[in-house]
RODO-2510 file (C-alpha; in nm, 4 decimals, decimal comma):
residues 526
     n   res          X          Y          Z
     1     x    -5,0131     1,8730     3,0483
     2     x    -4,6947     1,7198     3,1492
     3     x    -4,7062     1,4667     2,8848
     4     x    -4,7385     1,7377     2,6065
     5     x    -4,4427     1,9241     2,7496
     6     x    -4,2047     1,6242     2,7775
     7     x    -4,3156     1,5398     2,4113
     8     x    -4,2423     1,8679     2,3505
     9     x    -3,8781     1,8625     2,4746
    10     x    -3,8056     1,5029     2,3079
    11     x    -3,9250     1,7080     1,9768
    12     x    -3,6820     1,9940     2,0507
    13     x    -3,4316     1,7220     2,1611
    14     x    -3,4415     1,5061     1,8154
    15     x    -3,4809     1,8366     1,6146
    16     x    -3,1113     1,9382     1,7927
    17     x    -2,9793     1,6293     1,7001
    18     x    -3,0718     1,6043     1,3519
    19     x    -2,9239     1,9583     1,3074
    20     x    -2,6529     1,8303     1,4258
    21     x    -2,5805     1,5646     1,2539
    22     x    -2,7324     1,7719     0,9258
    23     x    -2,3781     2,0046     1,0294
    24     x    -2,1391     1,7078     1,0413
    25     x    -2,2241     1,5507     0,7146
    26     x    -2,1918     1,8953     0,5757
    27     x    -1,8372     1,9048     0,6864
    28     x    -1,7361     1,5784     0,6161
    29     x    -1,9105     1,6237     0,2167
    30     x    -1,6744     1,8760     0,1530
    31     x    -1,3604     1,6429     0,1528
    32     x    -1,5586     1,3805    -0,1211
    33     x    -1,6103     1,7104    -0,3518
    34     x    -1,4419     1,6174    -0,7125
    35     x    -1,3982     1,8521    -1,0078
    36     x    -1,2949     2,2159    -0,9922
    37     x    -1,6406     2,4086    -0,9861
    38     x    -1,5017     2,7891    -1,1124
    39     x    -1,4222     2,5379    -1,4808
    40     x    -1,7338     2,3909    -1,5120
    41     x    -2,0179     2,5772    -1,6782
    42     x    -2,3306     2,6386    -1,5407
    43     x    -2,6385     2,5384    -1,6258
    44     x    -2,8120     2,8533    -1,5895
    45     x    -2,5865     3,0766    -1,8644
    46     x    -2,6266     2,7505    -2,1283
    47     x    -2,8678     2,8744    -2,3839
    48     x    -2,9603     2,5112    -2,5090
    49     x    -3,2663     2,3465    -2,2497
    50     x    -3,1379     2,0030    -2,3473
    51     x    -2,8006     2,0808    -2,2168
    52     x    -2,9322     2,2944    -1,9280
    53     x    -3,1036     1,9905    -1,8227
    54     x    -2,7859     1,7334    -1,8893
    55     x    -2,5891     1,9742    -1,6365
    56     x    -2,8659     1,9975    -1,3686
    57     x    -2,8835     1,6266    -1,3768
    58     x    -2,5353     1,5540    -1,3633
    59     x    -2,4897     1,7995    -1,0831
    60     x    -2,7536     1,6588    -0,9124
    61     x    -2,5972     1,3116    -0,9401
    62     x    -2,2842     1,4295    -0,8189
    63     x    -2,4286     1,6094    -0,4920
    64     x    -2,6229     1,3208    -0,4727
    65     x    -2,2726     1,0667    -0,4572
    66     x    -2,0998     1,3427    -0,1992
    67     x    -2,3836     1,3229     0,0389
    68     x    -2,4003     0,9474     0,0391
    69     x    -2,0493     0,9145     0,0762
    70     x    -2,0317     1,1851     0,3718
    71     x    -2,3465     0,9270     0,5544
    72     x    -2,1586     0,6632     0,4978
    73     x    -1,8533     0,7451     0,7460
    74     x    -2,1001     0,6407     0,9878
    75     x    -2,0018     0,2698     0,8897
    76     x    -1,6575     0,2638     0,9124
    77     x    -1,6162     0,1525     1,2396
    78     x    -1,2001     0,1415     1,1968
    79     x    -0,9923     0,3867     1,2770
    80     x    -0,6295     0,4552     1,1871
    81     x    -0,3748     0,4874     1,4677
    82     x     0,0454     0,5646     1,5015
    83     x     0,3100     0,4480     1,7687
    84     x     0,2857     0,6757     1,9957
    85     x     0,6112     0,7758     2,2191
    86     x     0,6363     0,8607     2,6243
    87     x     0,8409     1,0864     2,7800
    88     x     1,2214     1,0905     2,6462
    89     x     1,0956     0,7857     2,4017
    90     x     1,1585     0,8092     2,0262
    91     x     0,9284     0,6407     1,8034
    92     x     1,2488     0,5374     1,5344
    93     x     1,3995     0,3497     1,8654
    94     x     1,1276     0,0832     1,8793
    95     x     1,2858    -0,2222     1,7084
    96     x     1,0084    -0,4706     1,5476
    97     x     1,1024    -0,7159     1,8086
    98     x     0,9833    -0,4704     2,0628
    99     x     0,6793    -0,4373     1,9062
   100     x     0,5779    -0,7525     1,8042
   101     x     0,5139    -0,7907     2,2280
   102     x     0,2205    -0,5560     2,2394
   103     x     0,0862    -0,7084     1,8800
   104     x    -0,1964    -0,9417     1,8393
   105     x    -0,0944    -1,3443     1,6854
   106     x    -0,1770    -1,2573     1,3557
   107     x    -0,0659    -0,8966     1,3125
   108     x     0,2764    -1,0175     1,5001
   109     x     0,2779    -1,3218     1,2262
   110     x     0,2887    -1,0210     0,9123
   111     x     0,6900    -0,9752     1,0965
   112     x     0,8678    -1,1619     0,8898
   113     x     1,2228    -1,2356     0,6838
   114     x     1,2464    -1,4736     0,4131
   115     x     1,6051    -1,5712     0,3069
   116     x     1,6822    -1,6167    -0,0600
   117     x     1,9814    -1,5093    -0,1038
   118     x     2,0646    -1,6922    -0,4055
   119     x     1,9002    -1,4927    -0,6626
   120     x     1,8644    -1,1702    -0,4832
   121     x     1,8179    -0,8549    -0,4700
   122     x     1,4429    -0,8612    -0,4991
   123     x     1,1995    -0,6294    -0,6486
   124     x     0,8284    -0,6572    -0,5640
   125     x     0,5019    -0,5350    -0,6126
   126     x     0,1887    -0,6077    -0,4045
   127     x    -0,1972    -0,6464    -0,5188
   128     x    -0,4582    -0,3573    -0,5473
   129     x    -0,6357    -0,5274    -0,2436
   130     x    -0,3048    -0,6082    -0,0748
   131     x    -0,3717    -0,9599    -0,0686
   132     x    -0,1002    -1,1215    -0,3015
   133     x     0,2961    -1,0630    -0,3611
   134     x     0,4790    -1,0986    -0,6361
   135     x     0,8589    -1,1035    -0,6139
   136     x     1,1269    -1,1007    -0,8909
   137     x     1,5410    -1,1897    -0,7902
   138     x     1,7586    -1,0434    -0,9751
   139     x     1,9427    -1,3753    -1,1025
   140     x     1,5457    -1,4894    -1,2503
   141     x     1,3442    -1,6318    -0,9820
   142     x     1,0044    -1,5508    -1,0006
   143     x     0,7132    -1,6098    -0,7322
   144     x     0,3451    -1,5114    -0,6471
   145     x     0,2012    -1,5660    -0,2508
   146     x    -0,0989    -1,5259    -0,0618
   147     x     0,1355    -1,3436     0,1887
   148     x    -0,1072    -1,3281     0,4819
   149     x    -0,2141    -1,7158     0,4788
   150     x     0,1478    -1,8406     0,3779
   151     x     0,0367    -2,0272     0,0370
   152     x     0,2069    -1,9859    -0,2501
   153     x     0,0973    -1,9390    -0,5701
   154     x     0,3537    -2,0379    -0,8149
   155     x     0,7044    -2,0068    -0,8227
   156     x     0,9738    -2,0151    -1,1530
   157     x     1,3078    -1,9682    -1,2506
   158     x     1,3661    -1,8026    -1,6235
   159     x     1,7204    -1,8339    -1,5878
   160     x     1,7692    -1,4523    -1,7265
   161     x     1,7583    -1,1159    -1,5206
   162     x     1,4775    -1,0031    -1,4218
   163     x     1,4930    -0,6192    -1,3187
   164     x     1,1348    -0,5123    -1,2505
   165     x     0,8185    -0,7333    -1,1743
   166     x     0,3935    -0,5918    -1,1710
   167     x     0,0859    -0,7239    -1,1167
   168     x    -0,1619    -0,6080    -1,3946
   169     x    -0,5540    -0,5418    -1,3159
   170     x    -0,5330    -0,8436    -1,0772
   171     x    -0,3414    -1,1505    -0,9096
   172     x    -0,3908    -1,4025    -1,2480
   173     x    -0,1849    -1,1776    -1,4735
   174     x     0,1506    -0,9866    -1,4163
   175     x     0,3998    -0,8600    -1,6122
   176     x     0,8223    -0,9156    -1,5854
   177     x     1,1170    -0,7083    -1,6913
   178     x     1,3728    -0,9393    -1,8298
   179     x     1,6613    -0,9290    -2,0281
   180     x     1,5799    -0,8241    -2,3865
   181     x     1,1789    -0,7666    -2,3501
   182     x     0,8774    -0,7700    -2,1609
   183     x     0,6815    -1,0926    -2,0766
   184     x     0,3511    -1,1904    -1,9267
   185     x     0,2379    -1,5123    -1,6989
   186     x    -0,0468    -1,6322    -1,5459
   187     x    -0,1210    -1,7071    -1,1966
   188     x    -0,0141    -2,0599    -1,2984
   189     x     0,3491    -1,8998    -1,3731
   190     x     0,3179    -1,9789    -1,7730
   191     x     0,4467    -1,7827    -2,0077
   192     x     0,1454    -1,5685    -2,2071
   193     x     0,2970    -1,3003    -2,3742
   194     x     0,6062    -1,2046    -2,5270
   195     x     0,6458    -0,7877    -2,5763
   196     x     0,8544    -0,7543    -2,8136
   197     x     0,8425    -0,3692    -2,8458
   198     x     0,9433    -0,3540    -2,4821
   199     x     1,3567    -0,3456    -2,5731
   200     x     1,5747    -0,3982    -2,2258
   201     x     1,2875    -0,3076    -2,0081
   202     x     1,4343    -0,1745    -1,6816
   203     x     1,1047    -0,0349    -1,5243
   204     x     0,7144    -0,1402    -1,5676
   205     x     0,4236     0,0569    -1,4882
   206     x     0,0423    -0,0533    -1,5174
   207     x    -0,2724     0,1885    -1,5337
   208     x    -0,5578     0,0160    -1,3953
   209     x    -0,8386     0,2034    -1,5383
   210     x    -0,7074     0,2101    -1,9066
   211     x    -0,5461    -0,1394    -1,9318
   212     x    -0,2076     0,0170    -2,0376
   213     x     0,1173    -0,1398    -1,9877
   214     x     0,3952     0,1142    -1,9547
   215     x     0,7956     0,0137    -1,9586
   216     x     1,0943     0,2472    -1,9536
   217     x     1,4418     0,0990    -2,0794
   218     x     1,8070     0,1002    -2,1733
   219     x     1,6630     0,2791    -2,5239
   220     x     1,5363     0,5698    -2,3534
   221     x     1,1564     0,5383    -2,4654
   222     x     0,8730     0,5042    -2,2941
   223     x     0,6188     0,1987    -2,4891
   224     x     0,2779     0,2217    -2,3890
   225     x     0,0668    -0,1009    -2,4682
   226     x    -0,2757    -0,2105    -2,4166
   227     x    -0,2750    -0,5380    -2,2720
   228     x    -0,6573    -0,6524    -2,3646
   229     x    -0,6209    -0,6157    -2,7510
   230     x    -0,2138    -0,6134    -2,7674
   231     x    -0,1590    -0,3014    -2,9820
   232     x     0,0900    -0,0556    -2,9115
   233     x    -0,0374     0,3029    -2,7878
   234     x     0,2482     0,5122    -2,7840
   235     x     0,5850     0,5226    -2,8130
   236     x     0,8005     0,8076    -2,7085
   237     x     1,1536     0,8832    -2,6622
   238     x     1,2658     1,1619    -2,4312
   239     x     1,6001     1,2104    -2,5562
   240     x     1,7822     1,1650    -2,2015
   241     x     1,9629     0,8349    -2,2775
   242     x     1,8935     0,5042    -2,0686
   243     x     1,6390     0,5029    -1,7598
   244     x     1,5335     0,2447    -1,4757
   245     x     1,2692     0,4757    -1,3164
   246     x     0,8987     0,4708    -1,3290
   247     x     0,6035     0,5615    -1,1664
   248     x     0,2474     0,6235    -1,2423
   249     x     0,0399     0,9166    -1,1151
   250     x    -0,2940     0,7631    -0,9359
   251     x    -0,4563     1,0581    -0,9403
   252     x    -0,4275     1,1380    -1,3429
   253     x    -0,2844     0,8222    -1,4733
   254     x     0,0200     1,0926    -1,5885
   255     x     0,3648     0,8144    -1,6336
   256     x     0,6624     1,0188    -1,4462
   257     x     0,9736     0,8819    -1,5756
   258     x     1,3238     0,9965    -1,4636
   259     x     1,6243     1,0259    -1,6369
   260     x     2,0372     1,0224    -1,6110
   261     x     2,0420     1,3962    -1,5719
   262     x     1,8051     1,4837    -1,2991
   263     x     1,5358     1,5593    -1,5127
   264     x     1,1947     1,4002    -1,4378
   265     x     0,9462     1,3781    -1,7597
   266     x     0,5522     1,3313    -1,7614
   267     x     0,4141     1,1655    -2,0082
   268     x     0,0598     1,1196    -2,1837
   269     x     0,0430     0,8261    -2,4511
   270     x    -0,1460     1,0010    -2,7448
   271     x     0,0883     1,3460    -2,6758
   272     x     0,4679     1,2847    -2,8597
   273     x     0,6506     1,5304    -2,6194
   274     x     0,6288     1,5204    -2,2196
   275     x     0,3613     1,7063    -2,0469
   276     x     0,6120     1,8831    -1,8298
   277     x     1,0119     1,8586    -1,7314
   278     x     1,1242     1,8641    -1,3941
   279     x     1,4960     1,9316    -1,3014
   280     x     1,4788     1,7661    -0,9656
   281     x     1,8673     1,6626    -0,9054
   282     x     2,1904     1,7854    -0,9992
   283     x     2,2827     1,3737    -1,0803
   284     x     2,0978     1,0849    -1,1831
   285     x     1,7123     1,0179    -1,0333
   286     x     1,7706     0,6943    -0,8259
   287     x     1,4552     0,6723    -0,7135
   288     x     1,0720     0,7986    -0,7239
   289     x     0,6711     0,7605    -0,5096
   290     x     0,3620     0,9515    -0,5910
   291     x     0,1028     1,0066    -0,2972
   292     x    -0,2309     0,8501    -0,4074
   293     x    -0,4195     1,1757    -0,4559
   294     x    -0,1355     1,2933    -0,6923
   295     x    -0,0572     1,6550    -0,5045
   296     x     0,2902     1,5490    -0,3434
   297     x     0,6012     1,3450    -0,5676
   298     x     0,9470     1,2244    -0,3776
   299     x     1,2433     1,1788    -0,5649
   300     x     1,6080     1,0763    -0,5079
   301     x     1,9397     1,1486    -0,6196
   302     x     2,2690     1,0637    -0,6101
   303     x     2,3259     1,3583    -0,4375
   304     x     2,1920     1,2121    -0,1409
   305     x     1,8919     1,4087    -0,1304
   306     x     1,5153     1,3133    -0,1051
   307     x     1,3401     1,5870    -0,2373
   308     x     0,9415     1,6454    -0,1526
   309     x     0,7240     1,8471    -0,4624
   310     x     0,4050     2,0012    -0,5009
   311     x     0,3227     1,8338    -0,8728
   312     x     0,0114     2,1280    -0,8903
   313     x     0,2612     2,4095    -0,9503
   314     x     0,5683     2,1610    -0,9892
   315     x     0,7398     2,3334    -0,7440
   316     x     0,9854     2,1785    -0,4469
   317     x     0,8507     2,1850    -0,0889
   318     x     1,1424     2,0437     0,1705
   319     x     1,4038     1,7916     0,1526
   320     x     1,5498     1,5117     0,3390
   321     x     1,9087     1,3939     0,3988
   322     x     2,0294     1,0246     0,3920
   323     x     2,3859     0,8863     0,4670
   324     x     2,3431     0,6776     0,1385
   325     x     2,1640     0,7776    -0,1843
   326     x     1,8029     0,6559    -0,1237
   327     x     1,7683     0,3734    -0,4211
   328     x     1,3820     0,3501    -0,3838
   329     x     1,0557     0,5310    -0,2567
   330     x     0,7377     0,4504    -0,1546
   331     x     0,4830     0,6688     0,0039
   332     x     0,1710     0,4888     0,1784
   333     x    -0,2123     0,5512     0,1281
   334     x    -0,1922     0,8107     0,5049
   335     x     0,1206     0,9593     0,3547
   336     x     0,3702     0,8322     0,5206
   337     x     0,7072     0,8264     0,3261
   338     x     0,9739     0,5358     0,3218
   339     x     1,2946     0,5120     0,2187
   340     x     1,5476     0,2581     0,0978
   341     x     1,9229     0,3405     0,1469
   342     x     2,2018     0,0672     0,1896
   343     x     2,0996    -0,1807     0,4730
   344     x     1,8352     0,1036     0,6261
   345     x     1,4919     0,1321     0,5879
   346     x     1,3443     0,5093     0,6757
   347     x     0,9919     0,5936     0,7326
   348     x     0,9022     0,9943     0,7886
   349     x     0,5392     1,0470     0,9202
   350     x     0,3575     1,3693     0,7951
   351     x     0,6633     1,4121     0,5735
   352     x     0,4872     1,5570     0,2705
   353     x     0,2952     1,8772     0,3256
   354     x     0,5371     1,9973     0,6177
   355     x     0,8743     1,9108     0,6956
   356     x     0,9521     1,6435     0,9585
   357     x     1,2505     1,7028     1,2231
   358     x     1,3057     1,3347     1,2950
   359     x     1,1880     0,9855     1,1453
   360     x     0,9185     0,7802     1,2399
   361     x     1,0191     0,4328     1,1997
   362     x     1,3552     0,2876     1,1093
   363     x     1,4946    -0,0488     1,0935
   364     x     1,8239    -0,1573     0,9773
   365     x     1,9360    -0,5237     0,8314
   366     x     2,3279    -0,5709     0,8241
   367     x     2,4749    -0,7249     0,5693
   368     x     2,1844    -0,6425     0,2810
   369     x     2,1455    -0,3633     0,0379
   370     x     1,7409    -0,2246    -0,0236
   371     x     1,6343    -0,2289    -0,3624
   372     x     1,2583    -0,1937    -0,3116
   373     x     0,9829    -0,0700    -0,0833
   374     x     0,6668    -0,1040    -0,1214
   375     x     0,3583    -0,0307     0,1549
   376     x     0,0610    -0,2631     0,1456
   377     x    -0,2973    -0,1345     0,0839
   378     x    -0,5394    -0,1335     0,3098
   379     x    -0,2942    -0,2738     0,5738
   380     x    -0,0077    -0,1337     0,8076
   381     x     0,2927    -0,3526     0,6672
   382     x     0,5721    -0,2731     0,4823
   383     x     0,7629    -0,4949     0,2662
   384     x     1,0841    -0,4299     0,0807
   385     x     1,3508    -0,6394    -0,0761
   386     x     1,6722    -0,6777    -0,0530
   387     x     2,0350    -0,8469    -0,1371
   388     x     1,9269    -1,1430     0,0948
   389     x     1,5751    -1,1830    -0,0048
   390     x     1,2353    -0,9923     0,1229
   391     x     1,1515    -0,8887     0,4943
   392     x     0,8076    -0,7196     0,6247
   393     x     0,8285    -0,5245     0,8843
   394     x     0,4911    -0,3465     1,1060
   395     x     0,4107     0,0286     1,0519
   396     x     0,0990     0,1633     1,2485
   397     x    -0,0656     0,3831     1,0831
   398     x     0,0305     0,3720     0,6970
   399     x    -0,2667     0,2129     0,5270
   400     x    -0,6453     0,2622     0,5146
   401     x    -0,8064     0,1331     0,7800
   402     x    -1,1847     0,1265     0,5633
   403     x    -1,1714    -0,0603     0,2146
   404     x    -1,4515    -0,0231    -0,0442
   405     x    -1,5477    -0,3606    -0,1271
   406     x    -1,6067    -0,2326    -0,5133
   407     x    -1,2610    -0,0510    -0,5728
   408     x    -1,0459    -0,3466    -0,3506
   409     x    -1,2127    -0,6199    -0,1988
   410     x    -0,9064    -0,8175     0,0105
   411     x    -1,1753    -1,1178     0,1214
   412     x    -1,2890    -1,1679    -0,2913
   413     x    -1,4053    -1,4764    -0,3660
   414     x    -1,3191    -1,6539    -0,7315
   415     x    -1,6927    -1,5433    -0,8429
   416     x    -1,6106    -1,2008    -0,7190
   417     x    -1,3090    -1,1555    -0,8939
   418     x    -1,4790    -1,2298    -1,2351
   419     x    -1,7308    -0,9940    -1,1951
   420     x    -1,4738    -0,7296    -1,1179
   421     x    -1,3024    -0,7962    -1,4193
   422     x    -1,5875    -0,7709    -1,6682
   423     x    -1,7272    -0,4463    -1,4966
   424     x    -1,3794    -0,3365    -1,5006
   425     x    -1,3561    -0,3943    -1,8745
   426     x    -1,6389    -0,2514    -1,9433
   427     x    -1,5441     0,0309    -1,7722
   428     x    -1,2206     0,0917    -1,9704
   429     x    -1,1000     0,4376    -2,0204
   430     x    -0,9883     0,5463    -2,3351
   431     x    -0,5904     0,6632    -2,3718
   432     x    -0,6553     1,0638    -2,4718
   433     x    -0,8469     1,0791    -2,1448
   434     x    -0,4801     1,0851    -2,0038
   435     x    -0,4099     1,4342    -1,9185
   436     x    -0,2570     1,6854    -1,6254
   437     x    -0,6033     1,7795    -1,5624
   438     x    -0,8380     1,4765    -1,5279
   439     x    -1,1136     1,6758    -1,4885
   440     x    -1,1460     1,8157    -1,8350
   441     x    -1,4070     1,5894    -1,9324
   442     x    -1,7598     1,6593    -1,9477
   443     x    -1,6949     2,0441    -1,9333
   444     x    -1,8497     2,3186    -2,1524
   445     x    -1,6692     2,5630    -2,4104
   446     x    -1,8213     2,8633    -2,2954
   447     x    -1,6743     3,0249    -2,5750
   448     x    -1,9416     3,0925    -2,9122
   449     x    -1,8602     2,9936    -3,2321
   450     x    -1,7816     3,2834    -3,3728
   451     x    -1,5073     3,3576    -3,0745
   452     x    -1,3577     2,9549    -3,1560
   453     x    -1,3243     3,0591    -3,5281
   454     x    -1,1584     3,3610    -3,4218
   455     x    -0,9154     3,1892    -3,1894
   456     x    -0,8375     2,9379    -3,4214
   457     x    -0,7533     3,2109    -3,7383
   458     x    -0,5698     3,3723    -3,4725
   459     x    -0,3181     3,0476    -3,3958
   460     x    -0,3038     2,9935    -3,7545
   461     x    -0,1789     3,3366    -3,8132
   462     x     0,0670     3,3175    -3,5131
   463     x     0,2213     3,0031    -3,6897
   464     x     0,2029     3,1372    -4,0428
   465     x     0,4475     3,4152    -3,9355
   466     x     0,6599     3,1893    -3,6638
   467     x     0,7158     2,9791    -3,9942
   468     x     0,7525     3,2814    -4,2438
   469     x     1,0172     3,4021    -3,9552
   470     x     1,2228     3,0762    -3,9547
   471     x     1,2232     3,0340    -4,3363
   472     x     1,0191     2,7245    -4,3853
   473     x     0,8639     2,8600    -4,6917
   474     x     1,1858     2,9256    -4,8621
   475     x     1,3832     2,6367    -4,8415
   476     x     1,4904     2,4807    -5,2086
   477     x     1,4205     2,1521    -5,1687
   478     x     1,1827     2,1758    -5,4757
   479     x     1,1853     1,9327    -5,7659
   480     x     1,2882     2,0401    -6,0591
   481     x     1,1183     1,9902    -6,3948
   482     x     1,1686     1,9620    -6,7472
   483     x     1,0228     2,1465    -7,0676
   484     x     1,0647     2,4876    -6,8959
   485     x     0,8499     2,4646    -6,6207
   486     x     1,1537     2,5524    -6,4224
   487     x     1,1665     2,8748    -6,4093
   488     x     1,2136     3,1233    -6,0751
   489     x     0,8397     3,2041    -6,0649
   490     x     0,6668     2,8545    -6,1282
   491     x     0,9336     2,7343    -5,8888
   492     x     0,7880     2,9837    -5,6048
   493     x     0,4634     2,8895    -5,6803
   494     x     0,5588     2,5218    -5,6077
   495     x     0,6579     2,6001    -5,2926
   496     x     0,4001     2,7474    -5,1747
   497     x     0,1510     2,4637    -5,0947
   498     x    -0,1935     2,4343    -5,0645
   499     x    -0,1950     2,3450    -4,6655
   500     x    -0,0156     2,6375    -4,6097
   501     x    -0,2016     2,9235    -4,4377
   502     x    -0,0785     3,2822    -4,5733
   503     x    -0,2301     3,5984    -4,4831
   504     x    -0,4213     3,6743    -4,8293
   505     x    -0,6254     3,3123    -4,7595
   506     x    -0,6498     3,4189    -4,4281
   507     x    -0,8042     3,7628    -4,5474
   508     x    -1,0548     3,5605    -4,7510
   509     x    -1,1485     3,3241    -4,5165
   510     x    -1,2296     3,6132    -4,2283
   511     x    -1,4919     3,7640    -4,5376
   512     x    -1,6328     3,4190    -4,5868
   513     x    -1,7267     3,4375    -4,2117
   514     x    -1,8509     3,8031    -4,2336
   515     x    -2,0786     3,7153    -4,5362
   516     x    -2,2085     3,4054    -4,3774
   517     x    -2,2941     3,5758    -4,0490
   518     x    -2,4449     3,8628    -4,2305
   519     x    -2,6828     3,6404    -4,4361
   520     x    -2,7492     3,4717    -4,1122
   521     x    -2,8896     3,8026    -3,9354
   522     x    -3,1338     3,8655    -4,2816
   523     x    -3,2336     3,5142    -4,2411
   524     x    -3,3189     3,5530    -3,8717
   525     x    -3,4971     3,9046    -3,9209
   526     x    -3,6970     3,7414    -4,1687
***
């Protein structure tokens, strides 16, 4: 009897803790949900079985992905952690000398300043994985490192300026902003590629999951070029004069370039005019960072402002104040924002969805001017260059502690790194998947034919008379002919074209439909 009820209890016991458990991976699957659920169709108000079936089995799949990913939290065994302060302490006070002390060897070793003040300032751009660094001076020296083992890659001088560097889909290809265009080089530091459609390039962009190339100039437009077969996607000009800043949009693959006048543009490559305008300054945008889930965007001025927005409803959030107009951005993969301004670096923690009282970090470098920031993925290091060269300085608590080893592997081996590519190639988005809303795809019309023919004869009667209004149809930039078949009438006639949609086609094509969809009812009756 005793041994029934103790295996009894352990029953109970292991029933509790799998509902438990059963409760937490509930919670945790609602952070992995993707898509917006109220846009999609559902299966059961699709009249077609076969496409019933394609949603049930794609929303299967994707509660299927969410759970997984909600078990699998049980495996990451690291967890992220911030300098903590005690007492009258400030966390901005600790200097990285200070802190090095209570570091390990080799996260004390990531501490470093490298003095090249020769060719500087430096821009520089880090890895996906956070493994490799590429730096461009100014004056043309060019270099690629295995920053956290100290070996260098490859090193050159182009003797021309160089004003913006990027590493492409990985660490044997970037790409370099030089004088008069944009060129490519291999890990080897040869020379690849000469873009020629990328005039004065001033700012470079890559999106990893479409192989584009974007650059930003002293022309004012915005080139857009696939790097895999070479051929130019788009090519837009805004209309705001010169520009020297770029960013991409993780979330949406959306390029946000701003401009001399404040204004901040979003771009798609297969749409000719920006997806939105923002005027964010009342001067020139200095400087701009994009949170990895694309909800919050900083930007600078030189009004000495660093503005925080919502990009959902584009509207502005909070703002912060520097003594110096913040010359570049940079917000890490836990949100933490950094700032460039003269010889200071800022970092603000939790500086995006509410407003921050006092920084979190700062460290100053006399002597130097900033001219870029960047954080390093998967890894709680900031680098940023300046005047004198590059420095890397600690900050607990800005990258991911938990890497997936198919997105960004930082221990890939050679054989690794192939295989990425291909699958990566293979995976290659097309560019009109670049939208606002990357979630569009795969969704339903719910709307029936007849209500899509409807909505289109509406637009086209909304532009007939937008068109009749502005006096497109009456211009008299006709050609005239010979042997009297100039008069006023055949003239008229001549201008009105066949492509254009007036109301008396319109008329016929709306009793077209009714005639078709009444032969369709006797058909069906039959």
């Amino acid at each position: 009897g005793k041994s029934k009820a103790r295996s009894r209890k352990d029953k109970q016991a292991a029933g509790a803790e799998d509902d438990r458990i059963a409760r937490e991976i509930q919670q945790r699957a609602a952070k992995y949900q993707r898509g917006n659920e109220s846009g999609e169709a559902k299966p059961k108000k699709v009249r077609s079985k076969k496409a019933q079936a394609k949603l049930e089995h794609a929303q299967k799949r994707r509660d299927e992905a969410v759970q997984e990913a909600a078990r699998s939290e049980a495996l990451l065994t690291e967890t992220s952690g911030y300098l903590e302060a005690e007492g009258m302490e400030r966390t901005y006070k600790f200097t990285q000398k200070q802190l090095a002390e209570h570091l390990d060897i080799s996260s004390a070793a990531k501490i470093f300043d490298l003095q090249l003040g020769d060719f500087g300032p430096y821009a520089l751009d880090y890895s996906s994985n956070g493994r490799h660094l590429l730096i461009g001076g100014r004056k043309g020296h060019l270099a690629t490192m295995d920053w956290r083992n100290g070996r260098l890659g490859c090193e050159l001088h182009v003797r021309e300026t160089v004003r913006d560097v990027c590493w492409l889909h990985n660490q044997s290809l970037f790409a370099v902003a030089q004088k008069k265009h944009a060129y490519i080089y291999d890990h080897t530091g040869a020379e690849v590629h000469c873009l020629q459609k990328h005039v004065e390039p001033t700012a470079l962009g890559f999106l990893p999951f479409h192989f584009l190339l974007a650059s930003t100039g002293m022309t004012g437009r915005l080139v857009y070029q696939d790097v895999t077969e070479g051929r130019v996607i788009g090519e837009h000009r805004a209309g705001y004069g010169p520009s020297s800043v770029l960013r991409v949009n993780p979330h949406n693959a959306v390029v946000h370039v701003g401009h001399g006048n404040g204004m901040v543009t979003l771009w798609a490559p297969q749409q000719s005019l920006p997806l939105a305008k923002l005027l964010c300054h009342k001067g020139p945008v200095q400087a701009m960072a994009i949170d990895r889930s694309g909800t919050y965007m900083a930007t600078s001025g030189l009004d000495g402002r660093v503005k925080v927005w919502d990009v959902r409803n584009f509207k502005p959030l909070h703002e912060y104040s520097t003594m110096r107009p913040a010359h570049t951005l940079d917000i890490s993969q836990r949100g933490l924002l950094a700032a460039g301004w003269g010889p200071n670096v800022t970092v603000w923690k939790d500086a995006l969805a509410t407003h921050t009282a006092t920084p979190y970090m700062r460290r100053q470098l006399p002597g130097t001017t900033a001219s870029a920031v960047r954080f390093v993925p998967y890894d709680d290091v900031l680098g940023y260059g300046h005047s004198s060269g590059i420095s890397s300085i600690v900050i607990p608590g800005s990258g991911e502690p938990n890497f997936d080893a198919f997105v960004a592997n930082p221990y890939q081996t050679t054989k690794q790194r192939q295989e990425t590519e291909v699958k990566m190639l293979l995976d290659k988005l097309a560019p009109d998947t670049i939208q606002l809303d990357p979630n569009f795809i795969g969704r339903l019309d719910p709307r029936t034919q007849v209500q899509r023919q409807h909505s289109v004869l509406t637009d086209e009667r909304a532009k007939y008379a937008q068109n009749k209004a502005d006096g497109k149809y009456l211009d008299d930039n006709v050609k005239n002919k010979m042997k009297g078949r100039n008069s006023a009438a055949k003239r008229y006639n001549r201008k009105r074209q066949n492509n254009v949609m007036d109301l008396k086609k319109l008329h016929e094509m709306e009793r077209l439909e009714r005639e078709i969809r009444e032969s369709e009812r006797k058909r069906r009756k039959v």
